[in-house]
N, C-alpha and C positions, 0 to 999 in steps of 0.2 A: 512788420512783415518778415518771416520768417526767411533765414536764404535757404533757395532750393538746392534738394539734393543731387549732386553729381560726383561724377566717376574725372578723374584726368591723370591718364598714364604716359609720363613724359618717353620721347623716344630715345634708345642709346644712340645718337647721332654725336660725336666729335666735333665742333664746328670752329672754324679758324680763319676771323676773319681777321682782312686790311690789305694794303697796298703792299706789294710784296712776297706775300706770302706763300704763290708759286714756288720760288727760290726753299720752301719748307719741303715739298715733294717728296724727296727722298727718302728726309728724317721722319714721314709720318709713315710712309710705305714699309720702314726696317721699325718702327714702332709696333707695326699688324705683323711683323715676322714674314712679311711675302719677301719671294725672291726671284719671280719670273714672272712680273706684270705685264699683262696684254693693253698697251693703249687703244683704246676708242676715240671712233670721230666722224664724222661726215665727211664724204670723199670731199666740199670743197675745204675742211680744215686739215686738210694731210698734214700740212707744211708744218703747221702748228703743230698737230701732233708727235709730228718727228724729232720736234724740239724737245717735247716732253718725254720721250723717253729718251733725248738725251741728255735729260736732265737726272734721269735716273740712273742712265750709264748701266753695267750691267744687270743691273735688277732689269731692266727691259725686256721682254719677250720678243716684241714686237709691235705693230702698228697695224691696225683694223681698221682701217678707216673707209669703211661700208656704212652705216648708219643712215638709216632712211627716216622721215617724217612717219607715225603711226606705226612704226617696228611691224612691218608685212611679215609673214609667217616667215618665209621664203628667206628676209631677212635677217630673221633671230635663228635659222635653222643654218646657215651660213658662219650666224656669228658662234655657235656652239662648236661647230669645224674647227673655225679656226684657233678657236680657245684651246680646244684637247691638241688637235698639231705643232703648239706653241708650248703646250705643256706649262701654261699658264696657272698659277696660284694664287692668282689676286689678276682685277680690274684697276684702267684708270679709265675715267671716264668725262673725256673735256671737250666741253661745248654746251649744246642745251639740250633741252629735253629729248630730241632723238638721241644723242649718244648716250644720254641717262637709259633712255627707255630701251635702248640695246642694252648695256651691261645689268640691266634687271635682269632681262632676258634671259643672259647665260648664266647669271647669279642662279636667278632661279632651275635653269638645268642642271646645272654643274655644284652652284653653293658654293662661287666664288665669291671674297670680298671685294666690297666695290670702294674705291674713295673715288671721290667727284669736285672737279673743277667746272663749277660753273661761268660759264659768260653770259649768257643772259641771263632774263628774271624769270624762266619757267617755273622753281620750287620744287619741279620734281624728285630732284635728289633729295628731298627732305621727308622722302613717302616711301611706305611700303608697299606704293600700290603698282600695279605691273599693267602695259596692256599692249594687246599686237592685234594685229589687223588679217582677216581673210577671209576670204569672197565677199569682199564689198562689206565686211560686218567686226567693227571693234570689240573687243571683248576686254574686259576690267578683272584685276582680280587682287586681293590683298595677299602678301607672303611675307614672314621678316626677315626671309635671305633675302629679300631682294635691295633689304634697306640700307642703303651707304653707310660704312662703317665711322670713314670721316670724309668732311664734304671743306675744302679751301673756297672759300671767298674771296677772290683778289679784284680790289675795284677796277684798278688799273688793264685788266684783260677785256672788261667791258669797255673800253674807249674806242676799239675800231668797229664797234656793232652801230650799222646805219640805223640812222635818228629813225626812220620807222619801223626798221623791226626792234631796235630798242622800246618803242611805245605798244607796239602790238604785245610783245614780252611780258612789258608791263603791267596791259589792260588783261592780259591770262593771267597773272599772280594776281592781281586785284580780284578777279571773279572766285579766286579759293577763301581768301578773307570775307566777301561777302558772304560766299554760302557757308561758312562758318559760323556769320554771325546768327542762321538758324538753326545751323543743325540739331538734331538733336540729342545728341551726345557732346555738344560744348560744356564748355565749363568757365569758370569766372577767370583763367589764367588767359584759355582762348578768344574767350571775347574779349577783353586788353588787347595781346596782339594783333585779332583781327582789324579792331578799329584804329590801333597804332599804325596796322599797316596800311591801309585806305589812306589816312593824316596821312602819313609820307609821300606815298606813291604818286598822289593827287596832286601833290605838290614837284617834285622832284622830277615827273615824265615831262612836264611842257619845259622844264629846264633845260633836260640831256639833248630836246629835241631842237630848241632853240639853240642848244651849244654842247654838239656831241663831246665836244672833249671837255667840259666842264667837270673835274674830280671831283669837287664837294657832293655836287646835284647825283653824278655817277655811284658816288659810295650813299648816299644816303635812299637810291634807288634799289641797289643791290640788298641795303638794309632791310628796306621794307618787301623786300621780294624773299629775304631770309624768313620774316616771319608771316609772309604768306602762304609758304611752301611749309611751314610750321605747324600751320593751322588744317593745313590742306589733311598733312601727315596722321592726326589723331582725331580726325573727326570725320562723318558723312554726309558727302556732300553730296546736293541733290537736284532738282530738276534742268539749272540750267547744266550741270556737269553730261546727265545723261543726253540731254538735245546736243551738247556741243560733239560727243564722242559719235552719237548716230549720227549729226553732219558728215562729222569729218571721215569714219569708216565708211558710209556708205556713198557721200556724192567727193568724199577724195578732197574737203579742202581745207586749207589751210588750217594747220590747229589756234598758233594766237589769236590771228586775227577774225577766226570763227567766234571766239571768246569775245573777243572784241565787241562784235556786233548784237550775241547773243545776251551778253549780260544784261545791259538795260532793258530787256523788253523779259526776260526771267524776273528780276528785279519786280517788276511791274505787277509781273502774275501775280507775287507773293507777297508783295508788299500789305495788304489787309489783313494778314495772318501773319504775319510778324510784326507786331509794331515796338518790339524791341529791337528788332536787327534795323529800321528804319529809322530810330530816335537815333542810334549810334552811330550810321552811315550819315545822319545833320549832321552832329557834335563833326566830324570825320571832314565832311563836305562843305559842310558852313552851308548848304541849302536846306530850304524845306522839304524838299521833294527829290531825294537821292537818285534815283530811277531817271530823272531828267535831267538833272547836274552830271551823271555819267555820260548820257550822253548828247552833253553837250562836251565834256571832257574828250572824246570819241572824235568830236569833228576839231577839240582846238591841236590833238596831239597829228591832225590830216588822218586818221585812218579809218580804211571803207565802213559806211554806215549801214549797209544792207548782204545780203544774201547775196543778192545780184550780181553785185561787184565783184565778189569772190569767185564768181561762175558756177552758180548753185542752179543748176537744173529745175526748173517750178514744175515740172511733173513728177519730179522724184518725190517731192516734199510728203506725198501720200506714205512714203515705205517709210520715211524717219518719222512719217507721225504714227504708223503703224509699229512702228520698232519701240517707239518710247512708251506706248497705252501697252505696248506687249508686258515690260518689264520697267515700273519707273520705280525711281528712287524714293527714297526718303526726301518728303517735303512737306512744308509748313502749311500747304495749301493742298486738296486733291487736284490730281490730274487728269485732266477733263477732257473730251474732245474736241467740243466746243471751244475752252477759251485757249488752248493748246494751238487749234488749228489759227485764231487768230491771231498768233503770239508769233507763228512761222510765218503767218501775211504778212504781217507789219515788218519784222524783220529780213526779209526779203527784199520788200517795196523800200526798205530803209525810213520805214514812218518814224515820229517822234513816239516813245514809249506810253503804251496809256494801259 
């Protein structure tokens, strides 16, 4: 059998991983030539962040630490303020995916560079892709200002992230490796990583959760969250990606753990139209039936199994089934109304995935 044809264009992403490597900050910030970096952060990581610039000592601009969940219009229009008032040259961008998903934000206004300290496992930093939220409606979009120039991995910062938003974290990088392994724009390097990353992550979250301060479990989590935001980065992902963003912009919840709940029962949709991303999620899972090994993974790391839990509104459910048939992704299966509409029951009710 012939191999098939494909395209795989690696991203210019810097990556610098290990314990410690915070203490590098500086040296990589005078490496990009910035000389007035604005730190990012979620108002509740201020503290943190005021650490980090003062670890950059004058190169600091300042500290923004506004960063919302879903980057709200209102939000990222705030964060461009205070970027031009700062006379900022450069982003730093530390925490998780909300402070990523702000410093896109002003990347993309302004076409500042970004370097990224992540502490969780979201992967965003590893993407070009941008999204902010308004009137109740997320919008997605690809730009290569928005792509981190260099991203620090230090495992050691992820040790004070509670056992279940470290698992929620988790189970989001997990759902970018899966829809990897069908996109259609993979390639033979991305599907390696994708199913490298699943192997890890599967193993490593019932660890961290069992013993958040465990280092090995901690680095080898962040590992596989590296190349799940890898994968996320150069490929198209698709059905569960779009259910999860119409969740979360229109009824407002939680991004991980929307992921969380979403994946297995996506999984499920597509699983008969992919039976290579399936054979490779076994190899990955050591089950037959990937789709139910998730989540069963889903109740052993404690987190919510349904809709419900998260306070999903079940009359809303009509507008995100109508937002996704409006405009859906690239997917191994068509999107249907029919098995769609069943796919948001079951996950709701928190059924077993079928």
């Amino acid at each position: 059998m012939d191999q098939p044809e494909f395209v795989h264009q690696p991203l210019p992403v810097r990556v610098v991983f290990g314990n410690g490597v915070l203490g590098r900050l500086a040296d990589e910030v005078d490496a990009l030539g910035l000389r007035r970096v604005l730190v990012l952060s979620t108002p509740g990581r201020r503290a943190d962040a005021e650490r980090v610039a003062g670890l950059l000592g004058e190169r600091a601009a300042g500290v923004h630490a506004e960063a919302v969940m879903h980057v709200p219009a209102e939000v990222a229009a705030e964060g461009l303020r205070a970027a031009r008032a700062a006379g900022a040259d450069g982003l730093v961008a530390y925490g998780g995916g909300s402070a990523v998903g702000l410093a896109k934000m002003i990347a993309k206004g302004l076409g500042l560079p970004v370097v990224a300290v992540p502490t969780t496992y979201a992967g965003s930093e590893m993407t070009p892709v941008w999204g902010t939220t308004e009137d109740g409606v997320k919008r997605t979009g690809h730009d290569p200002r928005v792509l981190a120039r260099t991203v620090l991995y230090d495992p050691s910062l992820t040790l004070g992230l509670p056992a279940r938003v470290s698992a929620a974290s988790g189970a989001n990088a997990m759902a970018h490796a899966v829809e990897a392994l069908y996109a259609p724009d993979r390639s033979p390097v991305v599907s390696l990583m994708a199913e490298e990353a699943v192997r890890v992550l599967a193993a490593a979250l019932p660890a961290v959760v069992r013993d958040p301060g465990d280092r090995p479990a901690r680095s080898r989590a962040l590992y596989g969250a590296w190349l799940c935001g890898s994968c996320l980065g150069v490929t198209t992902m698709g059905l569960h990606h779009k259910l999860c963003h119409a969740l979360g912009g229109t009824l407002g919840l939680p991004h991980a753990e929307t992921h969380a709940v979403v994946l297995p029962h996506a999984l499920a949709y597509n699983a008969s139209a992919a039976p290579g991303a399936v054979e490779a999620l076994r190899r990955a899972l050591g089950e037959d039936d990937p789709a139910a090994a998730l989540w069963a993974l889903t109740g052993e790391l404690g987190l919510p199994r349904s809709l419900a839990e998260l306070g999903a509104d079940p009359a809303r459910l009509d507008d995100v089934l109508a937002q996704v048939l409006a405009a859906p992704y690239a997917n191994p299966r068509p999107v249907e109304e029919p098995g769609l509409r069943a796919l948001l029951e079951r996950a709701w009710k928190g059924s077993p995935p079928a």
